[in-house]
C-alpha positions as a Python dict, from the first residue, in 0.01 Angstrom:
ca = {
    (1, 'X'): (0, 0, 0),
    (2, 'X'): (-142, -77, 318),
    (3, 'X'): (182, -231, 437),
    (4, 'X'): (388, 89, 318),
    (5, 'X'): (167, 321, 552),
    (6, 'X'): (230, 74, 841),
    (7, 'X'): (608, 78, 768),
    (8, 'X'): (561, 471, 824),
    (9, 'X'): (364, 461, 1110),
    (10, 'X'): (601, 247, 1254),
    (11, 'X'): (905, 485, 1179),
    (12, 'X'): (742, 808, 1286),
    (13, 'X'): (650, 601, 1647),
    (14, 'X'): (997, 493, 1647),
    (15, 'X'): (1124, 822, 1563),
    (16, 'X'): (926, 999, 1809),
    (17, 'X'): (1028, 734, 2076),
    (18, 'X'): (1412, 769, 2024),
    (19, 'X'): (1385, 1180, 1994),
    (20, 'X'): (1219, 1179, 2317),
    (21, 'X'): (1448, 959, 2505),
    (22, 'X'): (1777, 1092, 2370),
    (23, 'X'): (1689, 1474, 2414),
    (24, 'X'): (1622, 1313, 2815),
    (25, 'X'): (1954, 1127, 2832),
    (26, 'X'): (2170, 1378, 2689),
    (27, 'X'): (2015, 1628, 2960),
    (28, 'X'): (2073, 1438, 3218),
    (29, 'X'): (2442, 1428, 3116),
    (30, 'X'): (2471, 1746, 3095),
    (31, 'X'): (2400, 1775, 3461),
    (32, 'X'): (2757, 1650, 3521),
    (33, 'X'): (2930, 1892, 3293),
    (34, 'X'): (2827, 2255, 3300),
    (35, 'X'): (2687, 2317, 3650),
    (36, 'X'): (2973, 2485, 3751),
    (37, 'X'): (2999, 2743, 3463),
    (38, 'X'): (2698, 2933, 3704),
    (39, 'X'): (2995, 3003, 3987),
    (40, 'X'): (3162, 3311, 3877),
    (41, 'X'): (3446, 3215, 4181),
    (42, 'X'): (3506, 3633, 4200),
    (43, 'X'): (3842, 3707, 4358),
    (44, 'X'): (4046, 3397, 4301),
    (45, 'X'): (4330, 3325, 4094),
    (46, 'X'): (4609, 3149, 4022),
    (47, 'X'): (4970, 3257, 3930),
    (48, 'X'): (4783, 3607, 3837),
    (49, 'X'): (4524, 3427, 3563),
    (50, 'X'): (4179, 3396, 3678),
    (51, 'X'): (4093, 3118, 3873),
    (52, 'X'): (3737, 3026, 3671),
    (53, 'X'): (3898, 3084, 3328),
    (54, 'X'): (4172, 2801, 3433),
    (55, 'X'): (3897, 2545, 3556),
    (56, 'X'): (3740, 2631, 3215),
    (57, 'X'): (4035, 2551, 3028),
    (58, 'X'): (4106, 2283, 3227),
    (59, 'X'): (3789, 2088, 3166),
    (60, 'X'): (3837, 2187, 2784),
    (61, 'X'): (4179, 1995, 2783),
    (62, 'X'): (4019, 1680, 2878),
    (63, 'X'): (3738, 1723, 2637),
    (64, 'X'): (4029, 1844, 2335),
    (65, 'X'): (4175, 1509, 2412),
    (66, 'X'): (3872, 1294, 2440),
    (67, 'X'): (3768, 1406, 2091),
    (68, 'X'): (4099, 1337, 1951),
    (69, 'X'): (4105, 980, 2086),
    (70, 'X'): (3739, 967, 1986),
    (71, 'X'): (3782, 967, 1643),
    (72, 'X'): (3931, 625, 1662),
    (73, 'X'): (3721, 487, 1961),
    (74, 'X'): (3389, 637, 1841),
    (75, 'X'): (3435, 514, 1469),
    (76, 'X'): (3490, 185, 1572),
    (77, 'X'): (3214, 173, 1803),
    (78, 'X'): (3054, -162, 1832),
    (79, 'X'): (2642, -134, 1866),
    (80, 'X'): (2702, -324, 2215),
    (81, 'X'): (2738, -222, 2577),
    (82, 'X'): (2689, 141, 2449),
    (83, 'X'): (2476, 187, 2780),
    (84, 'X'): (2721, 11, 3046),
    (85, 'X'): (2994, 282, 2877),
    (86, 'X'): (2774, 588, 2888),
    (87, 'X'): (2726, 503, 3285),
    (88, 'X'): (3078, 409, 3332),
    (89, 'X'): (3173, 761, 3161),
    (90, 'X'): (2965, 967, 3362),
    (91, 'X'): (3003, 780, 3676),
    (92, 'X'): (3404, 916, 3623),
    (93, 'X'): (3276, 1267, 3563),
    (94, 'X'): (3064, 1280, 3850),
    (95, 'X'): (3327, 1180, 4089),
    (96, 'X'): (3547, 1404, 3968),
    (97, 'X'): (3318, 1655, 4105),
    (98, 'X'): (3327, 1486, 4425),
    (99, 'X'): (3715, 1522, 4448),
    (100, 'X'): (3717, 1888, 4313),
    (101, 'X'): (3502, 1965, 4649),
    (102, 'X'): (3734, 1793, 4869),
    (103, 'X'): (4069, 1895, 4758),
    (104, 'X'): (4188, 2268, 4770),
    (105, 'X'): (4265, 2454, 4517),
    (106, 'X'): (4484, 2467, 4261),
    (107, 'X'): (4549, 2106, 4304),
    (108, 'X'): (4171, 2097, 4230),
    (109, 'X'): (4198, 2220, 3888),
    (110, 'X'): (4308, 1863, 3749),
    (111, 'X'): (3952, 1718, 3872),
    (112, 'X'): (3824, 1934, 3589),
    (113, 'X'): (4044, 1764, 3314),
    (114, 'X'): (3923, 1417, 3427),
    (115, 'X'): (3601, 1527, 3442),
    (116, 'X'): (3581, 1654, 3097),
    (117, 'X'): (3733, 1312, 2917),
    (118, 'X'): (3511, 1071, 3014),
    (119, 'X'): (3215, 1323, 2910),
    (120, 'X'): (3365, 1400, 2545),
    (121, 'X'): (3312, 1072, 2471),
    (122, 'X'): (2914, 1099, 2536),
    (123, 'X'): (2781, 1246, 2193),
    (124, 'X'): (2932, 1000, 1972),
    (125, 'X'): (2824, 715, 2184),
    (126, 'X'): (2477, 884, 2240),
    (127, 'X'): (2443, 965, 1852),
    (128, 'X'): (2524, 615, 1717),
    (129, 'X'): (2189, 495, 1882),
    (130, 'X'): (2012, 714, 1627),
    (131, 'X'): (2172, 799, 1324),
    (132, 'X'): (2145, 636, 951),
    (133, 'X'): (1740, 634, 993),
    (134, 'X'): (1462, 828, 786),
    (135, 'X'): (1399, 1023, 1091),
    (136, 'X'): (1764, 1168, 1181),
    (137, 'X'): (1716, 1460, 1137),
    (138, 'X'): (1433, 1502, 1353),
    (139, 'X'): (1591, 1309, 1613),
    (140, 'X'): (1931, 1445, 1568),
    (141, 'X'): (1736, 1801, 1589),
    (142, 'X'): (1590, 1717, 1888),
    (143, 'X'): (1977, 1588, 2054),
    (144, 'X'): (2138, 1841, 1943),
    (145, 'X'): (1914, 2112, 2086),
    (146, 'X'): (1913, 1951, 2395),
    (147, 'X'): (2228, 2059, 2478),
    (148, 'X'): (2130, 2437, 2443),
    (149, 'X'): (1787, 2368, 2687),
    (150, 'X'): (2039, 2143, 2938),
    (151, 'X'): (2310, 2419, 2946),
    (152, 'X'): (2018, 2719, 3053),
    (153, 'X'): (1881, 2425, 3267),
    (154, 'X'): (2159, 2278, 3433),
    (155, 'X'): (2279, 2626, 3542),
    (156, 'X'): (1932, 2695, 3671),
    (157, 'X'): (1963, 2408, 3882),
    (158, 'X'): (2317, 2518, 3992),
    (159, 'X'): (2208, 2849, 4106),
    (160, 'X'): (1909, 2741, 4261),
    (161, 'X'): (2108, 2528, 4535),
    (162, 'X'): (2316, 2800, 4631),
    (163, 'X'): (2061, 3075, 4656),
    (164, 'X'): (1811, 2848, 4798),
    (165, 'X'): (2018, 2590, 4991),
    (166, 'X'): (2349, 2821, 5040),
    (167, 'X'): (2549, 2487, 4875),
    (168, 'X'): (2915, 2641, 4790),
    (169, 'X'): (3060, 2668, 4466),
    (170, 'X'): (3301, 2388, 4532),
    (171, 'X'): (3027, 2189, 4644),
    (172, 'X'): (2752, 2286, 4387),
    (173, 'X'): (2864, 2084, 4048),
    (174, 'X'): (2885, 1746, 4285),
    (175, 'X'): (2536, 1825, 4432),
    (176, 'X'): (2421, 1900, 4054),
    (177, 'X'): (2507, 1552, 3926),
    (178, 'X'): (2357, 1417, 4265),
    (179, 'X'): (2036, 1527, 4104),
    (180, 'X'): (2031, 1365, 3789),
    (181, 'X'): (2182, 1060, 3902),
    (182, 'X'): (1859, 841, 3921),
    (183, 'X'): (1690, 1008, 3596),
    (184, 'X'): (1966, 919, 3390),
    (185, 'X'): (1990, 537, 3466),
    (186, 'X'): (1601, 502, 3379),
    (187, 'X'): (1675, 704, 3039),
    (188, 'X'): (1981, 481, 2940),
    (189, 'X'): (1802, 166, 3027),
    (190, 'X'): (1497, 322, 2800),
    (191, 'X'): (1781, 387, 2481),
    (192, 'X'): (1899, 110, 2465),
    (193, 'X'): (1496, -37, 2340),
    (194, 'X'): (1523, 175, 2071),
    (195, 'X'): (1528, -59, 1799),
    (196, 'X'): (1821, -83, 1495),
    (197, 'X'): (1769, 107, 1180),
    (198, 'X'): (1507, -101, 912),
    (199, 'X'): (1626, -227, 566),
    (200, 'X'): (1459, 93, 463),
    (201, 'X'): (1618, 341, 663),
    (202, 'X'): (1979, 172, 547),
    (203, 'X'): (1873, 214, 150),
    (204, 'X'): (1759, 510, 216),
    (205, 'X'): (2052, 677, 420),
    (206, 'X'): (2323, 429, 380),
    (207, 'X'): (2446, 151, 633),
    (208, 'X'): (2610, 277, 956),
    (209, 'X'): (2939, 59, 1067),
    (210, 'X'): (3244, 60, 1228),
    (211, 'X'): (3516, 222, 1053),
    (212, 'X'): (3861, 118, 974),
    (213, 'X'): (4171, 323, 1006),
    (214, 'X'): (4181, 243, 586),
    (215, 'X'): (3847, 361, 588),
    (216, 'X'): (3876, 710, 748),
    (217, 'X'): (4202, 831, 538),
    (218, 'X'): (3988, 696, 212),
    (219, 'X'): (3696, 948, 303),
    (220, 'X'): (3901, 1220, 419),
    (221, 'X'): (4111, 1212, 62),
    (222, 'X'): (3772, 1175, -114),
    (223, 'X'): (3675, 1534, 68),
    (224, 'X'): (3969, 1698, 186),
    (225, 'X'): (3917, 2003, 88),
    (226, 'X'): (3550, 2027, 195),
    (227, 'X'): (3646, 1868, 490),
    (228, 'X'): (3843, 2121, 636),
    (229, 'X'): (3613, 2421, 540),
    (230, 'X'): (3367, 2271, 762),
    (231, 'X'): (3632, 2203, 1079),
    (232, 'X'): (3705, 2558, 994),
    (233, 'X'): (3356, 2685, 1010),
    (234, 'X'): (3279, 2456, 1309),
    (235, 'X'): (3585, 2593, 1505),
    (236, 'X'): (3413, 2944, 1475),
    (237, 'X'): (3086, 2791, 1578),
    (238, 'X'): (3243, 2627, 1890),
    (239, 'X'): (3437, 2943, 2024),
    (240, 'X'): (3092, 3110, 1990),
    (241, 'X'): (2890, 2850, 2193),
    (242, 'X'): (3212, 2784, 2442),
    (243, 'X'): (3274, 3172, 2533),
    (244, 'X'): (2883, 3217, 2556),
    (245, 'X'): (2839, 2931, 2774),
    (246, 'X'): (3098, 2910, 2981),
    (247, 'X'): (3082, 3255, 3061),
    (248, 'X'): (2753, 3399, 3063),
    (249, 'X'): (2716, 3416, 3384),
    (250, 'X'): (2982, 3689, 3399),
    (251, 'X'): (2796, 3803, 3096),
    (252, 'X'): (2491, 3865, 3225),
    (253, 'X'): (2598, 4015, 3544),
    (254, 'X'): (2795, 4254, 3298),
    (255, 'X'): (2457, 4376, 3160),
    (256, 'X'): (2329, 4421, 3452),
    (257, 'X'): (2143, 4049, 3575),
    (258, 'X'): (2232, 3989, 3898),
    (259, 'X'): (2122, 3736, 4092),
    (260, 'X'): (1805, 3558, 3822),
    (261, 'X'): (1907, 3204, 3839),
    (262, 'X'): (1612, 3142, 3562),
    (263, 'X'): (1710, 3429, 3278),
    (264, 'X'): (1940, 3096, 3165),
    (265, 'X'): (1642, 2893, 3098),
    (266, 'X'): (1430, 3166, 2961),
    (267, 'X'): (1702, 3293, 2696),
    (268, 'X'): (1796, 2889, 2620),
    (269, 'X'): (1429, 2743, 2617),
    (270, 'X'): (1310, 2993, 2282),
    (271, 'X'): (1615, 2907, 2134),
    (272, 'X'): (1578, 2519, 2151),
    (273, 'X'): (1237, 2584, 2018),
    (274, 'X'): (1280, 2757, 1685),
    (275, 'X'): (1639, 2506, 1611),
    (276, 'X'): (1444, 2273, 1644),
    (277, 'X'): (1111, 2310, 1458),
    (278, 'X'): (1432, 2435, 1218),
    (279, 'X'): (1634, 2147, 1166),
    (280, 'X'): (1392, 1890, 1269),
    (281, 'X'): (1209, 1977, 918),
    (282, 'X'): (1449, 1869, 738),
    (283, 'X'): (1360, 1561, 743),
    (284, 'X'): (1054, 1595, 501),
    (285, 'X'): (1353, 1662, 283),
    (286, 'X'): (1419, 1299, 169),
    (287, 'X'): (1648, 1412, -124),
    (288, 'X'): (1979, 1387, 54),
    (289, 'X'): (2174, 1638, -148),
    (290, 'X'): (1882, 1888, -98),
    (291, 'X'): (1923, 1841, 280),
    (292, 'X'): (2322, 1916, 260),
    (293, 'X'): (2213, 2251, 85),
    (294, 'X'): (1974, 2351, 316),
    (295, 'X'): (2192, 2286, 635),
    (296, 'X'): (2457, 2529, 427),
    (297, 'X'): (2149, 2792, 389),
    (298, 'X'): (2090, 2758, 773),
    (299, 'X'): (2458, 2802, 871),
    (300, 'X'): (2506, 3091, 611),
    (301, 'X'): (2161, 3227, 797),
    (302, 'X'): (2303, 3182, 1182),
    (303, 'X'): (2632, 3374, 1025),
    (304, 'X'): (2455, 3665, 941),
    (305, 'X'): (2177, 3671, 1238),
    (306, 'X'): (2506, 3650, 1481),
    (307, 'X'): (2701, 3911, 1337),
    (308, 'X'): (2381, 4119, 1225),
    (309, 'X'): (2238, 4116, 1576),
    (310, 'X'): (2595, 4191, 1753),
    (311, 'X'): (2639, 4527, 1542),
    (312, 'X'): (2320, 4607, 1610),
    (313, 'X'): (2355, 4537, 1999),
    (314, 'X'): (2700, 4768, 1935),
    (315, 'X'): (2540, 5019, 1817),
    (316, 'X'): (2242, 5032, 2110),
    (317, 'X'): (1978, 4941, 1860),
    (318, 'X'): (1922, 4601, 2026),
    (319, 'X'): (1851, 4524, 2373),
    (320, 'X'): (2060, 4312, 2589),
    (321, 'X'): (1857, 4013, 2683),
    (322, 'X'): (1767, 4010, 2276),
    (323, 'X'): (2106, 4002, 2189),
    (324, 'X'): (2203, 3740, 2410),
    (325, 'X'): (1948, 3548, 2240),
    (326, 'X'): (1949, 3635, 1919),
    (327, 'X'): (2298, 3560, 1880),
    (328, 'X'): (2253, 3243, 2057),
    (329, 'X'): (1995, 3146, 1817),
    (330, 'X'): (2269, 3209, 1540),
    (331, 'X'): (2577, 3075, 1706),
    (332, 'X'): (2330, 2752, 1742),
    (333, 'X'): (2196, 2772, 1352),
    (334, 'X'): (2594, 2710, 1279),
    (335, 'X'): (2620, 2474, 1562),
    (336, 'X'): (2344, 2209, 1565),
    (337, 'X'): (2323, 2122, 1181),
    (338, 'X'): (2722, 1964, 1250),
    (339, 'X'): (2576, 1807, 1522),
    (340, 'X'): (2244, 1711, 1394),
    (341, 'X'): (2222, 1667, 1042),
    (342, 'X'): (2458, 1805, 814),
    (343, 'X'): (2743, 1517, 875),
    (344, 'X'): (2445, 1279, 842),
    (345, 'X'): (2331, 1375, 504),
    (346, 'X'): (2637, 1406, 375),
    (347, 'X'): (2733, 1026, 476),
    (348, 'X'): (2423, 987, 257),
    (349, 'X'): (2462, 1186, -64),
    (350, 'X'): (2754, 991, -124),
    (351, 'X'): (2691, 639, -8),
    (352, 'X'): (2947, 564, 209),
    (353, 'X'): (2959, 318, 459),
    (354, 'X'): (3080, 469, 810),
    (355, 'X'): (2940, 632, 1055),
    (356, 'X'): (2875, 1006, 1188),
    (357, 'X'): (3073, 977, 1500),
    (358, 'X'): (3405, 968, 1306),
    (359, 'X'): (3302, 1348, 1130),
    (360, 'X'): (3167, 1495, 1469),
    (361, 'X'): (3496, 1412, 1661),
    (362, 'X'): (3692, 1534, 1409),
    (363, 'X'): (3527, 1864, 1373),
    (364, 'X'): (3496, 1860, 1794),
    (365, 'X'): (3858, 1831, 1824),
    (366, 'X'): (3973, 2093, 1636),
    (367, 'X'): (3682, 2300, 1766),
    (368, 'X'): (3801, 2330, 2126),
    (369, 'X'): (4173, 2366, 1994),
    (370, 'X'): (4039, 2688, 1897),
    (371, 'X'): (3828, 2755, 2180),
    (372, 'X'): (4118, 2685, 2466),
    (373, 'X'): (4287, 2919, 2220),
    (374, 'X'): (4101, 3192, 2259),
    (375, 'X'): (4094, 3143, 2640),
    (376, 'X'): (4454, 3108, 2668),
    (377, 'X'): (4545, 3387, 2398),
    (378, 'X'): (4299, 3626, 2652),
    (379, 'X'): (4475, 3562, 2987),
    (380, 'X'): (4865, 3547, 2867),
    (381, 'X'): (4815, 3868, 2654),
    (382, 'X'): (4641, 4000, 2937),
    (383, 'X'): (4357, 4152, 2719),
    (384, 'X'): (4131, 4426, 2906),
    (385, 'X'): (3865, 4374, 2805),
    (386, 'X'): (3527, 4207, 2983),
    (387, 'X'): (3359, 3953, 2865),
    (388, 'X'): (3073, 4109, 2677),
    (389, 'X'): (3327, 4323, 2475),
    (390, 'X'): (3565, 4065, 2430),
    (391, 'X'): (3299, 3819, 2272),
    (392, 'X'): (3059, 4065, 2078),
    (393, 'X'): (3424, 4196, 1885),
    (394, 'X'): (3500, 3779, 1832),
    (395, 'X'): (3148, 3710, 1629),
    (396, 'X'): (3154, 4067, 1440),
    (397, 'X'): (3492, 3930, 1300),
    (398, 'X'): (3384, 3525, 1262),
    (399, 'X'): (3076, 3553, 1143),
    (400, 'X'): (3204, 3779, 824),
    (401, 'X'): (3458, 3526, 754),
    (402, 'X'): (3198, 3279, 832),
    (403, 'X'): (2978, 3341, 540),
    (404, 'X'): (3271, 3304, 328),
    (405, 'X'): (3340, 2986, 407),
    (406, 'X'): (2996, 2830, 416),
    (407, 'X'): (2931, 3011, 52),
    (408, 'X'): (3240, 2824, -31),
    (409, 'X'): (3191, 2486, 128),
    (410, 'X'): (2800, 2495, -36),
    (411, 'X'): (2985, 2544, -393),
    (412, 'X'): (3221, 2239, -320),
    (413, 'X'): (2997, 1963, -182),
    (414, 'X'): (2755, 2086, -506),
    (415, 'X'): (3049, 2017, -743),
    (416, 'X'): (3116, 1736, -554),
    (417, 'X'): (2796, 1579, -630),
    (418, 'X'): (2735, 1678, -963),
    (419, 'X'): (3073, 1445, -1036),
    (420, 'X'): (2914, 1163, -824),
    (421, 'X'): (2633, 1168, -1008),
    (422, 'X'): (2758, 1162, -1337),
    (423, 'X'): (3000, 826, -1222),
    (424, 'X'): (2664, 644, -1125),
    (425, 'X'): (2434, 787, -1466),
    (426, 'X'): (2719, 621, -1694),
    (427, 'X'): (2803, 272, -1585),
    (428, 'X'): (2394, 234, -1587),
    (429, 'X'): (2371, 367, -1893),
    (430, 'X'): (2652, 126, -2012),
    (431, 'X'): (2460, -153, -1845),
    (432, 'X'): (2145, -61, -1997),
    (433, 'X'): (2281, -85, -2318),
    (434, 'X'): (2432, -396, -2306),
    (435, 'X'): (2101, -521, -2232),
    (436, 'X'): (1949, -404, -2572),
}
């Protein structure tokens, strides 16, 4: 008994170790990403489209095709040198920024494509440190929500040299990464002591390895069907998040915020509270299948609080800083369980040995396809309309066909597992009647 409790005590320090330093890293990343996104570059454009909206789609290019070429690279991830590549990837990113400043536009806009490849790569490589443990969800919770803190944060930090240092817009996403050059290396250097998963951790949630080409077609016949519900639903999830962050600032200067550098952090930092005292209980959820369910539950939930809060912001029933972050909070409630758990435990319900990074770059990949999309579909069709209008009308219709989906993908995995149960109840029963 009393070795059981340390076993636990162990875990829940290790946990607690690798949430902490992850949540770090991956904001420190971030730095060399998103900065920009706070420069609303107001008057220039490019062969008529708006310059900002290119640089946007630019970046999003580079990350499509980083998550394409991830599912290969990241599901056959060795557990080695992960921290040499996530400096070597970011190093790229960052001097990308450098050569963004220095050239003039449009040739500029290409910096932006480089910079978002090597940075695509990140989550899977960051993730594999931490998944197939009792504790991913909580730590999974707690990466996954960093993103939505780092995004309100980062921009903070964007804004904040050129109001208070009058750094340009060209200048500003180099001078960002400047920042979070030196926190970064002492966060890698600190993830790569967190230690593998225990023997328990792999009975318990499966073994995580490198997967074969053979491998990945085997799993994606097994789930096919459910498979491509959830891209689906994750597409929606990732136009959300993409138009929302890319664009807020041009959001909130729509509704009237001009010049707050910190209403980014304020709307973000309540958000990345609640997800994550959200998903980061799931993991007093040991049952595996249990856990699937409930990420379904939350994701059918963030649906409805998106589209629910947008028609009442429509109809001038909601405020405009609530709105923002109401549907934030639901955009992310469809977002982070992908991200954080939901691929996870359903590695786990079925016992198959793989790895997350495979799922999430599938599901990435086909989630900006549909966010550069969007962007695209709005500047050659010329749509007038802002960005507010434009992106309150795009949840109102995703998030009814989102509930669809998710009702529909809960019903399939469930179906799914009542099969995969019954395959595992016979040949013991068989066995235990051999016996007698």
């Amino acid at each position: 008994m009393t070795e059981r409790t340390e076993m636990t005590r162990s875990q829940i320090k290790v946990g607690i170790y690798a949430a902490v330093v992850v949540f770090l890293t991956y904001i420190m990343i971030f730095g060399f990403r998103k900065s920009f996104t706070v420069a609303t570059f107001d008057g220039l454009e490019i062969a008529g489209y708006s310059y900002k909206t290119v640089l946007v789609i630019s970046q999003m290019l580079g990350y499509l095709l980083a998550k394409f070429y991830g599912i290969k690279y990241i599901s056959e991830l060795k557990r080695t040198g992960r921290g040499t590549v996530i400096l070597l990837l970011t190093g790229i990113s960052w001097v990308s920024w450098l050569f963004f400043a220095l050239v003039p536009l449009p040739y500029n806009i290409v910096f932006l494509f480089i910079n978002g490849f090597p940075l695509g790569m990140l989550w899977g490589v960051v993730f594999s440190y931490v998944e197939g443990r009792r504790s991913t969800d909580f730590i999974g919770a707690t990466l996954a929500v960093s993103f939505i803190f780092a995004s309100g944060f980062v921009k903070s930090v964007g804004a904040w040299l050129m109001v208070q240092f009058g750094v340009s817009e060209f200048w500003m996403p180099f001078c960002t990464g400047l920042v979070f050059v030196p926190p970064l290396v002492l966060f890698v250097y600190l993830m790569e002591k967190i230690p593998a998963p225990s023997k328990e951790d792999i009975q318990l949630r499966a073994e995580r390895t490198a997967m074969t080409q053979e491998d990945r077609q085997r799993f994606i016949r097994e789930f096919s069907v459910g498979i491509a519900i959830c891209v689906l639903i994750y597409s929606f999830a990732t136009i959300f998040r993409d138009i929302r962050d890319n664009f807020g600032a041009e959001m909130w200067k729509e509704l009237g915020y001009v010049n707050q550098p910190a209403i980014f952090a304020k709307t973000e930092t309540p958000i990345t509270l609640i997800i994550l005292v959200l998903i980061g209980s799931m993991v007093f959820i040991r049952n595996n299948h249990k856990a699937l369910q409930t990420a379904h539950v939350f994701i059918l939930l963030g649906f409805v609080l998106a589209g629910g809060s947008t028609l009442l912001f429509s109809a001038k029933f909601l405020a405009p800083a609530w709105w923002m972050m109401l549907v934030g909070l639901g955009l992310y409630m469809v977002y982070i369980p992908f991200n954080a758990v939901f691929f996870d435990r359903l590695i786990s319900t079925f016992k198959y040995t793989g790895n997350v990074g495979f799922l999430i770059y599938l599901a990435d990949s086909f989630g900006y396809v549909g966010s550069v999309g969007v962007l695209l579909s709005k500047e050659i069709f010329k749509v007038q309309l802002n960005w507010v209008t434009f992106f309150s009308n795009s949840v109102i219709a995703l998030s009814a066909l989102g509930v669809l989906l998710t009702a529909f993908s809960m019903v399939y995995f469930g179906r799914k597992y009542q099969k995969f149960k019954a395959k595992r109840v016979i040949p013991a029963m068989q066995a235990a009647s051999s016996i007698r």
